[in-house]
C-alpha positions in Angstrom: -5.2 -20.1 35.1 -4.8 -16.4 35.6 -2.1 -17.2 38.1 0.0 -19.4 36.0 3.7 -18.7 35.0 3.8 -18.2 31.1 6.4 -20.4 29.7 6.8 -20.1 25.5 4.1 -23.0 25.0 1.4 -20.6 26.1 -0.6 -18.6 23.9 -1.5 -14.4 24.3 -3.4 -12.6 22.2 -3.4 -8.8 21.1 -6.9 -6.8 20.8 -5.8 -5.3 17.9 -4.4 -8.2 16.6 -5.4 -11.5 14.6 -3.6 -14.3 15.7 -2.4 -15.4 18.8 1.2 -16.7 19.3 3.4 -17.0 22.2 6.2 -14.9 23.8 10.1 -15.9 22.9 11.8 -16.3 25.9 15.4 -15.1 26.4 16.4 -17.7 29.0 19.1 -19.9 28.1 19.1 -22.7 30.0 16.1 -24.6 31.5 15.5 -26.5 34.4 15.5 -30.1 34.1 12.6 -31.0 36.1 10.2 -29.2 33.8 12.5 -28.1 30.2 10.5 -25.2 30.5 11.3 -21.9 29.3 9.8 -18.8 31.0 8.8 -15.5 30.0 9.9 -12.8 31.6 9.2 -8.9 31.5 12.2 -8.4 29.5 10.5 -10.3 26.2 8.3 -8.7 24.3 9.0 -10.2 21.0 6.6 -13.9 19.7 7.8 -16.8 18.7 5.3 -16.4 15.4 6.7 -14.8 12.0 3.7 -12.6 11.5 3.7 -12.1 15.4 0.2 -10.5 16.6 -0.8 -9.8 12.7 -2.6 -5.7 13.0 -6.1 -5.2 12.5 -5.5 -1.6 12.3 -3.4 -1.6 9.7 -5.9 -3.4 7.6 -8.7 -0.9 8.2 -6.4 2.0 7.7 -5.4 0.4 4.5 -8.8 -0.2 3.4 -10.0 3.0 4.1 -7.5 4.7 2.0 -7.6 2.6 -0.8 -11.4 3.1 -0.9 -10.8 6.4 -0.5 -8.3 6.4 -3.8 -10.8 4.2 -6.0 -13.6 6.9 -5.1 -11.1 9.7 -6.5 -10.2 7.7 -9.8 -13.5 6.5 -10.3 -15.0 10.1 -9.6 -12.1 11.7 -12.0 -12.9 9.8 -15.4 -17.1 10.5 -14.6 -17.5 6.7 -13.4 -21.0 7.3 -11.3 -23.7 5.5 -9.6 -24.5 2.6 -7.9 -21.3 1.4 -9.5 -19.4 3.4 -7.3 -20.2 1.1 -4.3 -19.0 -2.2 -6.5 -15.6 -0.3 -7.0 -15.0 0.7 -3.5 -16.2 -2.2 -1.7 -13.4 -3.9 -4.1 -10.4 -1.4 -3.4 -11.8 -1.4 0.4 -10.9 -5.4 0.3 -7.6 -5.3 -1.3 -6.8 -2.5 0.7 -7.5 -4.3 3.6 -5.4 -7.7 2.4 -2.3 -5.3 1.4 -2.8 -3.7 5.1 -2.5 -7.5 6.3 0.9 -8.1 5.0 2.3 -4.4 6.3 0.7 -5.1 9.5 2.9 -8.6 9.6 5.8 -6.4 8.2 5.6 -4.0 10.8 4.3 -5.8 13.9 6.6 -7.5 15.9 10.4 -6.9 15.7 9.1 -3.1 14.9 6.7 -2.5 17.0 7.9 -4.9 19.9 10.3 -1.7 21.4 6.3 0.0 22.0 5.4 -3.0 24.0 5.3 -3.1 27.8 4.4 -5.2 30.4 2.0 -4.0 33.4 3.3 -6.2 36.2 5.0 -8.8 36.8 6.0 -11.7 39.5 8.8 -10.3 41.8 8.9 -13.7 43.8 10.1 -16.0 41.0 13.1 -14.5 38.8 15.1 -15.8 35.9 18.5 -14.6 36.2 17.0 -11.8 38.4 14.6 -10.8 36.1 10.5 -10.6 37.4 8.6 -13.5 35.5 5.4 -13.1 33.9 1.7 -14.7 34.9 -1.7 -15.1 33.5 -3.1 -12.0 35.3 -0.5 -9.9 33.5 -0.7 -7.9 30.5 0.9 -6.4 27.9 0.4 -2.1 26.3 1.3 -1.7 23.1 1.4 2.3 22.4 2.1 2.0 18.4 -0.9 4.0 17.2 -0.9 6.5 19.9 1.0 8.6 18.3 -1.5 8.8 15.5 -4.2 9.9 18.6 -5.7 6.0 18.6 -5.6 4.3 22.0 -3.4 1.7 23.2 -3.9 -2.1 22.0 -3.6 -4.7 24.9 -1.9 -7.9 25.1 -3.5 -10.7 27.3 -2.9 -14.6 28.2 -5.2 -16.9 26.1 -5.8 -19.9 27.9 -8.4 -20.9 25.9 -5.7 -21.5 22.8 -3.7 -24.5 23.1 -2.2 -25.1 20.2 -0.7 -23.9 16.8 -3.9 -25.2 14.8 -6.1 -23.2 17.0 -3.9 -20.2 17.1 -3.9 -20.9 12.8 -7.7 -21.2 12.8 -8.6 -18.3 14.8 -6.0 -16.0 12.5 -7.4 -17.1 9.2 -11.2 -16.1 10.8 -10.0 -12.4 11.5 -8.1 -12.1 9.0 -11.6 -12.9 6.8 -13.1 -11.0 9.0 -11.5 -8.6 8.4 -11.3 -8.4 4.9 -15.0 -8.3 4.8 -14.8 -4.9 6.7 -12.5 -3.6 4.9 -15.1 -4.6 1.9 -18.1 -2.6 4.2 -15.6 0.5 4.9 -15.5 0.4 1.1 -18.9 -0.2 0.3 -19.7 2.9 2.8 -17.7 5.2 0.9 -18.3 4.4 -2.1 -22.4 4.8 -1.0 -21.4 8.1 -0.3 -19.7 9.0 -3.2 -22.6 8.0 -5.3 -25.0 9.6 -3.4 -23.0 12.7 -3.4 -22.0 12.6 -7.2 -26.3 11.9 -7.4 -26.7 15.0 -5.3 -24.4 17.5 -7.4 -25.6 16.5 -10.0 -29.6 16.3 -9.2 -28.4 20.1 -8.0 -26.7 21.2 -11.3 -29.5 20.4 -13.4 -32.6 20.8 -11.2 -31.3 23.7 -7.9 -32.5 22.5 -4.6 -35.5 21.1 -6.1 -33.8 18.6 -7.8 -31.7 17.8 -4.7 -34.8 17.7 -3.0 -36.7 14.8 -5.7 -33.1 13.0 -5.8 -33.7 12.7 -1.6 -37.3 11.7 -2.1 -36.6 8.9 -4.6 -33.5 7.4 -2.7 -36.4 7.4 0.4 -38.3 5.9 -2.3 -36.2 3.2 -3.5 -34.8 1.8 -0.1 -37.4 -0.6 0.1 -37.0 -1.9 -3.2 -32.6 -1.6 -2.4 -33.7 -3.8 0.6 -35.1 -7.0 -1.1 -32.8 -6.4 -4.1 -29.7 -7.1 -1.9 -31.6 -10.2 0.1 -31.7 -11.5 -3.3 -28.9 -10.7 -4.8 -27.1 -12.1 -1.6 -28.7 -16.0 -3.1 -27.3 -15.2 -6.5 -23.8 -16.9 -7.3 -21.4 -14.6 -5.6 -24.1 -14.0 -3.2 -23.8 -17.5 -2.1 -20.0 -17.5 -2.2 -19.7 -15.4 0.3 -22.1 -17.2 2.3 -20.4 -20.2 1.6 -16.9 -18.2 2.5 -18.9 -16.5 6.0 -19.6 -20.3 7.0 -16.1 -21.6 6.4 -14.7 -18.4 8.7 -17.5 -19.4 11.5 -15.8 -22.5 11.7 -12.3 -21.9 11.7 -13.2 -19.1 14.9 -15.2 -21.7 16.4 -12.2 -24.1 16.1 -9.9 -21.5 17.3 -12.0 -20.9 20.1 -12.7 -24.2 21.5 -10.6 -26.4 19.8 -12.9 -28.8 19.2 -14.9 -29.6 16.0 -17.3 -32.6 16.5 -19.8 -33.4 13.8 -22.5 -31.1 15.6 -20.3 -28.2 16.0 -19.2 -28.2 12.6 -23.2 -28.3 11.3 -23.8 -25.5 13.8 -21.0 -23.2 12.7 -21.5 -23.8 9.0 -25.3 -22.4 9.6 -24.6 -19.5 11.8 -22.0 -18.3 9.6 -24.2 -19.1 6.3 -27.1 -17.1 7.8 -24.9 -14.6 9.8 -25.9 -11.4 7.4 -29.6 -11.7 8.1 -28.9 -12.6 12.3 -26.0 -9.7 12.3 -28.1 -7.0 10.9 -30.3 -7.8 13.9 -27.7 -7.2 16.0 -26.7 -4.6 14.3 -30.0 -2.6 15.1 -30.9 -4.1 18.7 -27.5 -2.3 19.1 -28.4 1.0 18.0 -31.5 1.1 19.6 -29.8 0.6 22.9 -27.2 2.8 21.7 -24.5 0.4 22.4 -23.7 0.7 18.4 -20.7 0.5 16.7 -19.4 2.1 13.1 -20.1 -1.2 12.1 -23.7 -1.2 13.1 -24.8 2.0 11.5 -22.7 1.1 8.1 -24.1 -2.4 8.1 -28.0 -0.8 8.6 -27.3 1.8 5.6 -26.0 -0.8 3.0 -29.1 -2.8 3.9 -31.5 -0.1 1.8 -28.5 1.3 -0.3 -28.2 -0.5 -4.2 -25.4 -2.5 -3.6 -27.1 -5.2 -5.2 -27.7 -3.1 -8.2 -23.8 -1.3 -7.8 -22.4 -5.1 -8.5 -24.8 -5.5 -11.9 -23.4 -2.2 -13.1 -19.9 -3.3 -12.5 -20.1 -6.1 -14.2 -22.3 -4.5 -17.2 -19.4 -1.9 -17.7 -16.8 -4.5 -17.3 -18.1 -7.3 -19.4 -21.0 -5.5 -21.2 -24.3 -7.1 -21.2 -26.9 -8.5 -24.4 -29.2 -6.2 -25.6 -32.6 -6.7 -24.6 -33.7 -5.8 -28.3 -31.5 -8.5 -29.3 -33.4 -11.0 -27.9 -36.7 -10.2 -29.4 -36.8 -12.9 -31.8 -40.4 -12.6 -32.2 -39.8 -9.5 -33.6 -37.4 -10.2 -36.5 -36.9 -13.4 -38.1 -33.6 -15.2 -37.9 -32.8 -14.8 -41.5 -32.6 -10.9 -41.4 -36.6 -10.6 -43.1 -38.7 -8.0 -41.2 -42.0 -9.0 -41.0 -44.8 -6.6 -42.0 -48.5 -7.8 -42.6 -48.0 -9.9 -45.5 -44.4 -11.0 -43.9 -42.7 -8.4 -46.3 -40.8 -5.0 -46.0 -42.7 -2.1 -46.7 -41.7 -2.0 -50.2 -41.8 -5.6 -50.7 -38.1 -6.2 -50.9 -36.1 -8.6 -49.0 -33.7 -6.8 -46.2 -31.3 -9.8 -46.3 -30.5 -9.1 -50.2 -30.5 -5.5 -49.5 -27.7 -6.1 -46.7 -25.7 -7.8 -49.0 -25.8 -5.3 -51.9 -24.8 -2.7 -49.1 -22.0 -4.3 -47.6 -20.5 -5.1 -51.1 -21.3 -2.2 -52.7 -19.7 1.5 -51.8 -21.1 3.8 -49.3 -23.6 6.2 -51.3 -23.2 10.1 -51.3 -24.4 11.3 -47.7 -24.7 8.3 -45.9 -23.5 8.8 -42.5 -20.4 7.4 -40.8 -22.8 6.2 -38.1 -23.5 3.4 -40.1 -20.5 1.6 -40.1 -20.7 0.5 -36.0 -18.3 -2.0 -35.0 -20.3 -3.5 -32.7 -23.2 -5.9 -33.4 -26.8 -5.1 -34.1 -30.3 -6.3 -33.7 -32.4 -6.4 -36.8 -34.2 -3.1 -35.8 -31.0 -1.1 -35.8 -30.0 -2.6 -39.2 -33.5 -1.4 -40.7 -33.1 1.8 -39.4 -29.7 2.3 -40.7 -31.5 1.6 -44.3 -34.5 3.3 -44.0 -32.4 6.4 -42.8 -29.5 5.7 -45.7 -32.8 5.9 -48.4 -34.0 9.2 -47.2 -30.1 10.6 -47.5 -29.8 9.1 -51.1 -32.8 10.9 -51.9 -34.6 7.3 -52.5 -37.4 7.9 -49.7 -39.0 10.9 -49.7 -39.9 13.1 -46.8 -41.8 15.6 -48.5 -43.5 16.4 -51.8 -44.4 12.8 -52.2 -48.3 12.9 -52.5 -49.5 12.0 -49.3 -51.2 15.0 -47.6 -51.0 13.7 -43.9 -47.4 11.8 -44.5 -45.0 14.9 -44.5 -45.2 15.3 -40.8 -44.9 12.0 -40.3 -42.1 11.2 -42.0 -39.9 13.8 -40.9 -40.5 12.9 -37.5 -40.1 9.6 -37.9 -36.8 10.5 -39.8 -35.6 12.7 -37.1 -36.4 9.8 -33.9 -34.9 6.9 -36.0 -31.8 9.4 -37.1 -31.4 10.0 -33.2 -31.3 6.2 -32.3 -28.2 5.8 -34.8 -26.4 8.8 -33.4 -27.4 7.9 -29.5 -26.5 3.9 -29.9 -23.0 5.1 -31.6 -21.3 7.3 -29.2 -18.6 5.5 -27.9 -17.1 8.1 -25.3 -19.0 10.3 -23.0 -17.4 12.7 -20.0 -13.9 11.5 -21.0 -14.8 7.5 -20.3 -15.1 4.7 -22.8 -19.4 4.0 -23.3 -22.6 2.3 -24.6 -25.6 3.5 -24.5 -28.8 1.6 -25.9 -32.2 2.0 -26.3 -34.6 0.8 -23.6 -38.1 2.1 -24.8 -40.3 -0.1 -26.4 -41.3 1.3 -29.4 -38.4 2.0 -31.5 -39.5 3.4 -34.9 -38.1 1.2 -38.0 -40.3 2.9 -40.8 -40.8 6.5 -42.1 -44.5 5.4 -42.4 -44.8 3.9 -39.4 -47.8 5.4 -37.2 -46.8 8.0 -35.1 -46.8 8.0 -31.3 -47.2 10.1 -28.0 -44.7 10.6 -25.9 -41.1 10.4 -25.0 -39.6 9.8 -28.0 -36.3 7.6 -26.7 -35.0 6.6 -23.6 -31.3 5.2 -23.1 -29.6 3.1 -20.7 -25.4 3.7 -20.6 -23.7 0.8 -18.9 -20.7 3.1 -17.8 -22.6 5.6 -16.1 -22.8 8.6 -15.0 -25.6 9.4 -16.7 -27.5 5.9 -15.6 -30.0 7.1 -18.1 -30.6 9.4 -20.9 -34.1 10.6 -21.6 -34.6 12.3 -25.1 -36.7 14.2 -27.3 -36.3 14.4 -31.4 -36.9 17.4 -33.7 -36.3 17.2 -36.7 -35.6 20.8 -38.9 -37.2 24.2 -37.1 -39.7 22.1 -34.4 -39.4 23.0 -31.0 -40.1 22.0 -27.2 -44.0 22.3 -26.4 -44.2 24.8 -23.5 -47.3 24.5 -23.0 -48.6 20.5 -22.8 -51.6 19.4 -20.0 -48.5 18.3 -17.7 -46.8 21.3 -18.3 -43.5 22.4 -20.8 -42.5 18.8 -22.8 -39.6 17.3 -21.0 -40.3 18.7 -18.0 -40.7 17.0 -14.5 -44.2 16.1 -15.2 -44.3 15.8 -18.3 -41.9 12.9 -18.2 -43.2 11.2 -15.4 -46.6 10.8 -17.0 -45.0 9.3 -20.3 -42.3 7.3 -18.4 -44.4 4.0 -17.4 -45.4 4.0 -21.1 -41.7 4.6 -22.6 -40.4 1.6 -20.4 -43.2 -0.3 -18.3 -43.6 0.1 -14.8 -40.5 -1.5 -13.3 -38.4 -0.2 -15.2 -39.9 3.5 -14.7 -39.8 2.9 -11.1 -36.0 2.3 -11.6 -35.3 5.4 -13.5 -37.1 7.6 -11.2 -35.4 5.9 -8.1 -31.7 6.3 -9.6 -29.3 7.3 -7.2 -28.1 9.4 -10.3 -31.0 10.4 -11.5 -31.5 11.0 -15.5 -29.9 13.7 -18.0 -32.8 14.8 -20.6 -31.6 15.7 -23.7 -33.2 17.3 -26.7 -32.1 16.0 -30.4 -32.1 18.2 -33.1 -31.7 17.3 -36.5 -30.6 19.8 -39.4 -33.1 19.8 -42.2 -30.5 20.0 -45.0 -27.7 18.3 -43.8 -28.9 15.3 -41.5 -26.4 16.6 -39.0 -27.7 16.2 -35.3 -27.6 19.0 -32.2 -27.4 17.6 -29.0 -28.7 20.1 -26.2 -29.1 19.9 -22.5 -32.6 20.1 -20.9 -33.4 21.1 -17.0 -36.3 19.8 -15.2 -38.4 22.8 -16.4 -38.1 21.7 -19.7 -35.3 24.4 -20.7 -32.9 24.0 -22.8 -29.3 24.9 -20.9 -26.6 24.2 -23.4 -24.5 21.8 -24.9 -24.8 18.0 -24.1 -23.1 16.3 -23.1 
């Protein structure tokens, strides 16, 4: 076949390219033995309107809108694994818009940078040299740009429009998908960057050093995250879309689809992830790998798994865990205590009611009024907090000789909760932040407990997490615990399991981002709360945010 004269019914294809299509010959007439029209080294235009299609173009776009994303995201203090979602995205439509310039520019445009390398001097059209299988076509469009030449070469393997059709739509999903990965990369290393400067603000090399340690530490867990988030719904979409690509390039390779080859295509390309990253590292151990290897290996243990959760927390918000405890609260707004009453007997429901039809009372806080819904908890603490404000509760002088302590810190944690659950902006970017430990406080009375006194989860991060300690009127940090100053490195690390559970401890610690700690003050006369910045020694550094 290599020695066959090219005539506009046969197929070339470009290595840069995505579909295959013909050459448009410039001969007028034909001869009337064959009606056949041969190409020539004079054309260098197809016969297709989106000619050879560019892959290049589609990387180059994808890699700059990635690039862009990272930027925007980065400049309103959009962090984390989140980053990854939001690149892999841009990296995509990047790499679809680069489609359409590619066809834009390819062709007519580019045709003038086209060449052929030989040519059959012993059969002319009209005196011109024809063209056979064994030659080839340079196209020099990107060398100026310092990339290397793309090379145009007979397909005899594509006989038709369909095939030429099926094996364009493949790369062009192909490539998409690596646009996605060239995303995804960047956006890795944006967030492990942004984790990086800002493990080093807070903690100096040290804390670069423990934000290494638990990325080394979570890859394992990143690992079987992404194995199962690739089963969850869009997980299996994009299997489903991988199969349907593995079949149009099998089409467009063999032109044949029989009832076996169609089965066989839809599992290869359904189970190509876990057989490509094979591939991927075979390749790299024989050093034979590509960009596309080594990227492929690094998302494998990066949270990109976890990066698409936070996306779609911060874009469509997510139900409060607390929420959900119905066994907690019951339906109809009554608190259960021992005897299935309030601590003072009273029924919150009616109390609700008289509050939201009566006015606010004298130095009840603003906090109160949150637009958003609440779980029963919050609603209690919002009352027990408005009672010690309106001077109806008591925190000291009341009788009890052990209760003054108690109730002040209890005051001061359940005062932090409303001020931590209503910020709505943080770093410049629209946020929520709730509470993820366990044991929220709901009572001034309530028994008093060790250790970290609130831990928050913001679902438009950076920070992922906000660890925080309560003080209410002249208390300070404890320098001097067992596991060193409070708030410190290990002081939080023994207390963390306890504050969250286990998993979700692990998570915290493994952050890309880390956690911020933050120390809550609240003023003794006026309710007002202090926000202040802790380092990993337990210091306080200034001003938080």
């Amino acid at each position: 076949m290599a020695n066959k004269i090219i005539t506009e019914d046969d197929f070339f294809q470009c290595s840069g390219g995505m579909m295959p299509s013909p050459f448009q010959s410039k001969q007028l007439i034909v001869k009337k033995t064959d009606s056949a029209k041969y190409i020539t080294k004079m054309d260098i235009s197809t016969l297709s309107w989106v000619d050879f299609g560019c892959k290049k173009v589609m990387l180059l776009y994808a890699v700059v809108a990635a690039v862009a994303a990272l930027v925007a995201a980065l400049c309103v203090a959009t962090g984390g694994a989140a980053l990854i979602a939001i690149c892999a995205i841009a990296g995509a439509a990047g790499a679809a818009l680069g489609a359409v310039i590619g066809t834009l520019i390819c062709g007519q445009l580019v045709a003038p940078t086209r060449k052929w390398l030989g040519s059959k001097s012993n059969f002319q059209i009209l005196g011109i040299d024809t063209i056979t299988g064994d030659h080839y076509m340079e196209c020099d469009a990107f060398v100026m740009l310092g990339m290397s030449p793309e090379f145009i070469t007979f397909a005899p393997n594509i006989k038709s429009w369909g095939q030429a059709i099926a094996s364009g739509v493949a790369n062009f999903i192909g490539k998409i998908f690596e646009g996605m990965m060239a995303g995804a990369l960047i956006g890795t290393t944006g967030a492990a960057l942004s984790g990086l400067a800002g493990a080093g603000i807070t903690g100096g090399w040290s804390g670069v050093g423990r934000a290494v340690l638990q990325f080394a530490k979570s890859m394992p867990k990143n690992f079987v995250g992404n194995i199962v988030e690739s089963f969850s719904g869009f997980g299996l979409g994009m299997r489903g879309v991988m199969a349907g690509q593995n079949v149009l390039a099998t089409y467009g390779e063999t032109g044949e689809m029989s009832a076996e080859t169609f089965d066989k295509a839809v599992s290869d390309g359904f189970w190509s992830m876990e057989t490509g990253s094979v591939e991927s590292v075979k390749n790299i151990f024989s050093g034979q790998g590509t960009w596309q290897d080594y990227g492929g290996v690094v998302l494998m243990f990066s949270p990109v798994g976890e990066g698409k959760k936070e996306l779609e927390d911060s874009l469509f918000g997510k139900t409060d865990d607390l929420a959900n405890r119905a066994d907690d609260a019951d339906i109809s707004g009554k608190v259960d205590d021992a005897d299935g009453q309030t601590k003072d007997g009273e029924d919150v429901t009616v109390r609700r009611q008289a509050d939201a039809e009566a006015p606010k009372k004298e130095g009840g806080s603003d906090a109160y009024e949150m637009g958003k819904s609440k779980n029963p908890e919050q609603l209690i603490q919002e009352q027990r907090v408005a009672d010690v404000e309106n001077g109806t509760t008591l925190l000291e002088g009341y009788g009890e000789k052990k209760g003054n302590y108690t109730r002040k810190g209890n005051y001061g944690e359940m005062k932090t909760d409303i001020y931590m659950e209503n910020i709505t902006e943080l770093n410049g970017k629209d946020v929520e932040i709730r509470r993820i430990s366990e044991d929220r406080v709901v009572d001034v009375d309530q028994k008093g407990h060790q250790g970290i006194d609130g831990v928050y989860e913001n679902t438009n991060p950076p920070p992922k997490y906000i660890i925080v300690e309560s003080k209410y009127g002249s208390s300070d940090l404890n320098p001097n615990t067992s596991d060193g100053p409070q708030m410190s490195d290990p002081w939080v690390d023994r207390r963390l399991d306890d504050a969250v559970g286990e998993v979700k401890a692990d998570e915290i610690r493994t952050n890309l981002g880390g956690y911020e700690r933050v120390l809550s003050q609240i003023d003794k006369n006026t309710g007002e709360v202090t926000l202040s910045r802790i380092d990993t020694g337990g210091n306080v550094t200034g001003q938080w945010p």
